[in-house]
C-alpha positions in Angstrom: 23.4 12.0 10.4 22.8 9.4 7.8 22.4 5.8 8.9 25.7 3.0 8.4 25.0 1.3 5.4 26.7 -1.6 3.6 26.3 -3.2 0.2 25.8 -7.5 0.5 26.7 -9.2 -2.7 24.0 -11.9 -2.9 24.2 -14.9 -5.1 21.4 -15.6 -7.1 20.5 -19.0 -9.3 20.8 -16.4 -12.4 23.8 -14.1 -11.1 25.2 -11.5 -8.4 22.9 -8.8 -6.9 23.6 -5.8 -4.7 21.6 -5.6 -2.2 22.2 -2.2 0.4 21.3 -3.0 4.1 20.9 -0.3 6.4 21.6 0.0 10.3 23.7 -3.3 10.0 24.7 -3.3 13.6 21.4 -2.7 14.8 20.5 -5.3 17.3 17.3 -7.4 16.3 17.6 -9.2 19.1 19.6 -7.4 21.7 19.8 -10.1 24.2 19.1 -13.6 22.5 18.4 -16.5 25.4 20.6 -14.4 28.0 23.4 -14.1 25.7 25.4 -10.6 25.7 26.1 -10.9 21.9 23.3 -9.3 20.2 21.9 -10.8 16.9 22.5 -8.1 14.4 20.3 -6.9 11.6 24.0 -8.3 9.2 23.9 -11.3 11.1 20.4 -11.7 10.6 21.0 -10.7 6.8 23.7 -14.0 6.8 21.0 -16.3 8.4 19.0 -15.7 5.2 21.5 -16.4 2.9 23.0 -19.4 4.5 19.1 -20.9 4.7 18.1 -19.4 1.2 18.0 -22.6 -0.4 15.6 -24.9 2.3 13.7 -21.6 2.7 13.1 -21.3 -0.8 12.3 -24.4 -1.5 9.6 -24.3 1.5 8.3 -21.0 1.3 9.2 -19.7 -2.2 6.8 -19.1 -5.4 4.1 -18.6 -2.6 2.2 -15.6 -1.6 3.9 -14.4 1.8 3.1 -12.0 4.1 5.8 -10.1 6.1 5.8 -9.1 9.7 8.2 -6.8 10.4 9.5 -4.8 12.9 11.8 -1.6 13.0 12.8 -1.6 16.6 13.5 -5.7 16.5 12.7 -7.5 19.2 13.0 -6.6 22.9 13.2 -3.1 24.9 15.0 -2.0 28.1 11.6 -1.8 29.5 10.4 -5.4 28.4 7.6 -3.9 26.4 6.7 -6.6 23.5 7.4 -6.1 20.4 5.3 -4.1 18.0 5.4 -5.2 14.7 3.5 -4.8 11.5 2.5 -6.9 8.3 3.3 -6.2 4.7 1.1 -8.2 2.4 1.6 -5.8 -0.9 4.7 -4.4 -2.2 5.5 -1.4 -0.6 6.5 1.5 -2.9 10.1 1.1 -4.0 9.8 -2.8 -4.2 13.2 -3.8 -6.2 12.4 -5.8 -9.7 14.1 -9.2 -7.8 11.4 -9.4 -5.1 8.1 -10.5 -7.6 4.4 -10.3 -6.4 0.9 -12.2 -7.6 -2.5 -11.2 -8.0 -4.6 -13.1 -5.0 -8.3 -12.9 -3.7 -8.8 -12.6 -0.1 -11.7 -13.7 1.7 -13.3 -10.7 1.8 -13.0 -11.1 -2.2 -11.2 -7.6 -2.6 -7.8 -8.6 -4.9 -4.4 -7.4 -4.5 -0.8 -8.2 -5.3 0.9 -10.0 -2.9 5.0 -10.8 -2.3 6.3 -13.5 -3.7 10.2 -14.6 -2.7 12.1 -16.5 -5.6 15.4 -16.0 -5.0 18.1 -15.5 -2.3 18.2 -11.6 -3.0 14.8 -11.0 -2.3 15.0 -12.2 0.8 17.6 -10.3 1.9 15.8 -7.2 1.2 13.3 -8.5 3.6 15.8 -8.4 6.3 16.8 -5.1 5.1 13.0 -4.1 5.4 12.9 -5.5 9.3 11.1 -8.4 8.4 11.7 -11.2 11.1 8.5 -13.5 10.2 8.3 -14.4 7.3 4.0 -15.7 6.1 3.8 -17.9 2.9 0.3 -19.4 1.9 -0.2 -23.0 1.7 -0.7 -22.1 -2.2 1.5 -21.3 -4.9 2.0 -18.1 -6.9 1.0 -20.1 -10.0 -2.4 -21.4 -8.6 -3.0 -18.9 -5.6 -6.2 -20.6 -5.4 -5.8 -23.9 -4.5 -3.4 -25.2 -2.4 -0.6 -27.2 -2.3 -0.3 -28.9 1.3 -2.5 -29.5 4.1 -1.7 -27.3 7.5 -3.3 -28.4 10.6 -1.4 -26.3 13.7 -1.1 -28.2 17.4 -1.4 -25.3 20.1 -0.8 -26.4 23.3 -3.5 -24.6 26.2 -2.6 -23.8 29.0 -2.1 -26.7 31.3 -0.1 -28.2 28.6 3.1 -28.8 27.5 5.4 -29.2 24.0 5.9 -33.1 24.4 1.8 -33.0 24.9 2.0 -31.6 21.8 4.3 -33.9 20.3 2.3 -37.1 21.1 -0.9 -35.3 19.5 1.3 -34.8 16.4 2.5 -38.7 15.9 -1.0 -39.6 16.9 -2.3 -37.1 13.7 0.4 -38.6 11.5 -1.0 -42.6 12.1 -4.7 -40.8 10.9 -3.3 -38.9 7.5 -1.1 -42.0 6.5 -4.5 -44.0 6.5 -6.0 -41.0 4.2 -2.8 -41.5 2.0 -1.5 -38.6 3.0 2.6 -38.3 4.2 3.0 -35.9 6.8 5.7 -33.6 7.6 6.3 -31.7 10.9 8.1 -28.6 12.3 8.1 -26.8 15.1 6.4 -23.6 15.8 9.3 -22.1 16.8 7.2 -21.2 19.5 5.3 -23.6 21.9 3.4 -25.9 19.4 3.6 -27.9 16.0 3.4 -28.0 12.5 1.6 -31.2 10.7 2.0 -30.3 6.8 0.5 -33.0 3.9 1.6 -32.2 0.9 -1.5 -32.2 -2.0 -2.5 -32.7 -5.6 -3.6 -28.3 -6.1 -7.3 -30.1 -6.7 -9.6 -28.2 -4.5 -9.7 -24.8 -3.3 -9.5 -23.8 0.4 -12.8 -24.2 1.9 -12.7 -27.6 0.9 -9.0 -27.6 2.1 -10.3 -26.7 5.8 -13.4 -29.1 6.0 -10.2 -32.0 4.8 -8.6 -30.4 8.0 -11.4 -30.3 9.9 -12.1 -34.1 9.3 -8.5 -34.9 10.1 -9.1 -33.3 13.4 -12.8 -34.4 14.3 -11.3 -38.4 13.6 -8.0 -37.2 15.7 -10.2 -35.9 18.4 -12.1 -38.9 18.7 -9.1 -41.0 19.0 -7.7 -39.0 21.8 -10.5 -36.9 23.0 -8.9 -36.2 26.7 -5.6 -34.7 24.6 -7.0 -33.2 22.1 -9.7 -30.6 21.2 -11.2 -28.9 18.4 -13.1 -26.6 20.1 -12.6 -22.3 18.9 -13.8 -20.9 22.0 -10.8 -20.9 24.4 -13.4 -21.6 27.5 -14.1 -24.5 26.1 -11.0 -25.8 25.1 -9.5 -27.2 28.6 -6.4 -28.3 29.3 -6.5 -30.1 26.0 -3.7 -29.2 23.0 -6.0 -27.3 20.1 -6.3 -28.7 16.7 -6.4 -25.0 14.9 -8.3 -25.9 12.0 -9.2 -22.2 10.5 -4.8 -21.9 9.5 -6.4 -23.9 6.7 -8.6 -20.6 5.6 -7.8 -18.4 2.7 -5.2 -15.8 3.9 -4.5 -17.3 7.2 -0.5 -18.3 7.4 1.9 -19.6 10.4 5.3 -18.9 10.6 7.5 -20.2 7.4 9.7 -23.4 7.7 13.2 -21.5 8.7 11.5 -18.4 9.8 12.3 -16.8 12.8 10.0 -15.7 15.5 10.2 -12.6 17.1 10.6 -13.7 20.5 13.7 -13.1 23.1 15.8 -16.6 22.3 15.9 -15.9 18.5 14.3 -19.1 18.3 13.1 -20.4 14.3 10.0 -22.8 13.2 12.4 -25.8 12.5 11.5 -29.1 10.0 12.5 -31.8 11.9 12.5 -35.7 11.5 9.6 -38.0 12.9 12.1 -39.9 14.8 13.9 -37.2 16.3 10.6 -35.1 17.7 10.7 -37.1 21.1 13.6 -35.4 21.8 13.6 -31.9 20.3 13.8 -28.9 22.2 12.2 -26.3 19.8 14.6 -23.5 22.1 17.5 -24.7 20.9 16.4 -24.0 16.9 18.1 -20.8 16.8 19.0 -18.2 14.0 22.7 -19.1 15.1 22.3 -23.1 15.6 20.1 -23.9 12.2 23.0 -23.1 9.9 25.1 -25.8 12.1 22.3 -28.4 12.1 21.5 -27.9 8.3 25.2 -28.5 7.4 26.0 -31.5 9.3 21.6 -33.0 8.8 20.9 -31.3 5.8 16.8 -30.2 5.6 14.2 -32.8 6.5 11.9 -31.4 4.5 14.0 -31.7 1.6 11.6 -32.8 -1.7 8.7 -32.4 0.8 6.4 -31.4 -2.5 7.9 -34.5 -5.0 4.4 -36.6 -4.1 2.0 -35.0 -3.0 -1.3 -37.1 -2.4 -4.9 -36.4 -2.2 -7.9 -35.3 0.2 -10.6 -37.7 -1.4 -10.9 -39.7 1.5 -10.9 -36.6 4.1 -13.5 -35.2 1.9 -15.8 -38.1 2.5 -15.0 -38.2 6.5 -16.2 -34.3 6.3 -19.2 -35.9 4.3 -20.1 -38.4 7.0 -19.8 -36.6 9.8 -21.9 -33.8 8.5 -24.4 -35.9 7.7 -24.2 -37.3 11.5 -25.0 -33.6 12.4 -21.2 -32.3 12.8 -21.5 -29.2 10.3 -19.5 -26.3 9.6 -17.0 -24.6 12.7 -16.7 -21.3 13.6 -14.6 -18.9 11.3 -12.1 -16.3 11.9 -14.1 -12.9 12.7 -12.6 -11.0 10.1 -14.1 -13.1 8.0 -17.5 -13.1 5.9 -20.7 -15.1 7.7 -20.2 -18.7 6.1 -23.2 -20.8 5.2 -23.8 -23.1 7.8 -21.4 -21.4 10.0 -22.7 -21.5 14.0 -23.3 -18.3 15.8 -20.0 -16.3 16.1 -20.8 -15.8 19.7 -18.4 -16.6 22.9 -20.9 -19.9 24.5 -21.1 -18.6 28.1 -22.7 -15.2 26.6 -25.0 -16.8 23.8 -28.8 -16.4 24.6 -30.2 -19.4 22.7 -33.3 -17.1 21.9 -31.5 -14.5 20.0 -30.2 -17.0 17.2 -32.1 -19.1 14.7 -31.2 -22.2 14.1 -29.2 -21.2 10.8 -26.9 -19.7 13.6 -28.5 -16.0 12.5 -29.3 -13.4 15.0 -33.2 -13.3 15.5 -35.2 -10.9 14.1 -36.2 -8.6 17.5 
C-alpha cells in the first residue's frame, strides 16, 4: 500500500512551491512532555514554516548538516532514538534546497546543504530531519567564519541556572574583547554564547579566540567553570566546549528542535530574561506563540559584527606562559602542538615525547 501523502504550498521570497510530504500523520514525537497529542510529521512541517524567517535568518546561506530520523523520536520500548546525518545532498535533492563546496578537516571536499528559503526546509521535514547543523560560516566564505560559538555543558553535579551564571559571567569577558554576545539555549541541558565576527580568520584561529575566551573565563570562576576535555577531569564544574569552534563541528541551529521526548527547541533568548528561562518550555508548539507576541531576540544578530584581535593576543600570552594547544576531536588529524590524545589516568608519561608523540619503542 502506498504511503498518505499531501502536497504543502510553501511561500517562498521569489514565489509558491509544491512541496509533497509523505506519512503526514506519522508521529515524530508520539508522546511530547506526557501529552496524548502526538507531534506530527504535518505539524512538524507547519513549525518550519511559521519559524522560516528567524530560522533563516540564523541558520541560512550556511553549510548544515541534517540529522534525521525515520522512526522520529521515542518507541513503545523506550529505546533512544537512532538517527543519522546528511551532510551531502542525497540523490533526488530538489533544485530549491542549494549546496556548497567545503573542506573538512580531514581536507577531503564535498558539497554540503545549504537552506535559503522556506521550501527547502520543508523538504527537510519531509526527509525526517529533526536537527537541523549549520556551520558558524557562510556558504559564500565556508572558510572563515562568521560568529564565535563557545557551548556551556553542564557536568554532572550541575544544573541549567549553573550554566546560566557561567554564561553572564562569559558575556562581561567578550564585551571587554569588543565582542556582543548572544545566547540560546541548547534546547537541551546547557547554553549557547554566539559573538558575531568580521569573516577575518579561518577556524583554527577561530578556536584558539575561543579557547582564550574560556582560559580568562576559567580563571575568573575557576570552581564553576572548566576547560578541561577529559571528562575525569572535569568535576562538577559546567564545561567550556571549546573544540564546537573546529571545522565541521556544529550544535543544534537557533529554532531547531532536538530529538528528545518534550519536543523541546534550542531557543534565542534575551540577556535579561535567562534568570528565569526554563529551556522545557521552548517547544515546537510554544515558539510560534513566543515569536508572535516577542518577536526573535536574535533579530539582526549579524548587523555588527566585531573582531577577535584582542582574543588572539590573550591566546598569544598565555601560550607564551606555557598554556599551548588543547586536545582535538579524535576524528581529527594530529595538530601541531596538540598534547597526547590519551585519557590522563591511562597515560604512561614514558610512552610520549614531549611534542605529545608516542615514543619510539
Amino acid at each position: 500500500m502506498a504511503s498518505e501523502r499531501v502536497t504543502l504550498t510553501v511561500v517562498d521570497p521569489d514565489g509558491e512551491r509544491e512541496v509533497v510530504l509523505s506519512s503526514p500523520n506519522k508521529a515524530v514525537w508520539p508522546s511530547p512532555s506526557g501529552s496524548d497529542s502526538p507531534i506530527t510529521k504535518a505539524e512538524l512541517a507547519e513549525y518550519f514554516q511559521i519559524v522560516a524567517e528567524p530560522f533563516l535568518e540564523a541558520n541560512g546561506n550556511r553549510p548544515v548538516s541534517l540529522e534525521r530520523f525515520r522512526d522520529g523520536v521515542g518507541s513503545a520500548d523506550g529505546a533512544r532514538p537512532q538517527g543519522f546525518f546528511s551532510k551531502n545532498p542525497p540523490k533526488g535533492t530538489p533544485d530549491y534546497v542549494d549546496a556548497v563546496m567545503v573542506t573538512y578537516n580531514s581536507g577531503r571536499q564535498h558539497p554540503q546543504i545549504v537552506l535559503n528559503r522556506p521550501s527547502a526546509i520543508v523538504w527537510a521535514a519531509q526527509m525526517n530531519t529533526i536537527v537541523f547543523h549549520p556551520w558558524a560560516s557562510l556558504a559564500t566564505d565556508a572558510d572563515n567564519p562568521v560568529e564565535l560559538r563557545i557551548d556551556l555543558d553542564p557536568q554532572p553535579g550541575t544544573v541549567f541556572a549553573d550554566a546560566v551564571v557561567a554564561a553572564h559571567a562569559l558575556r562581561e569577558v567578550l564585551d571587554e574583547v569588543g565582542l556582543t554576545a548572544f545566547v540560546k539555549t541548547s534546547g537541551n541541558r546547557g547554553l549557547h554564547v554566539f559573538a558575531p565576527i568580521a569573516p577575518l580568520h579561518e577556524f583554527l584561529d577561530v578556536r584558539h579566540a575561543v579557547i582564550a575566551a574560556g582560559r580568562e573565563l576559567e580563571r575568573r570562576m575557576p570552581r564553576q567553570v572548566t576547560m578541561n576535555w577529559w571528562k575525569e577531569e572535569r568535576g562538577q564544574r559546567i564545561f567550556i566546549d571549546f573544540n564546537q569552534a573546529n571545522r565541521d563541528r556544529t550544535m543544534a541551529g537557533a529554532y531547531s528542535p532536538r530529538a528528545l521526548p518534550g519536543a523541546t527547541v534550542s531557543t534565542p533568548v534575551h540577556w535579561d530574561e535567562l534568570d528565569g528561562v526554563d529551556p522545557a518550555a521552548f517547544t515546537v508548539r510554544s515558539i510560534p506563540g513566543r515569536l508572535a507576541d516577542a518577536g526573535d531576540p536574535w533579530a539582526g544578530k549579524q548587523a555588527a559584527p566585531g573582531r577577535i584581535d584582542t582574543l588572539l593576543e590573550w591566546w598569544e600570552r598565555d601560550k607564551a606562559s606555557g598554556l599551548g594547544e588543547l586536545p582535538f576531536p579524535p576524528e581529527f588529524p594530529k595538530m601541531p602542538g596538540e598534547p597526547p590524545r590519551v585519557q590522563p589516568s591511562k597515560k604512561v608519561a614514558a610512552n610520549w615525547t614531549d611534542e605529545g608523540e608516542p615514543a619510539e619503542g
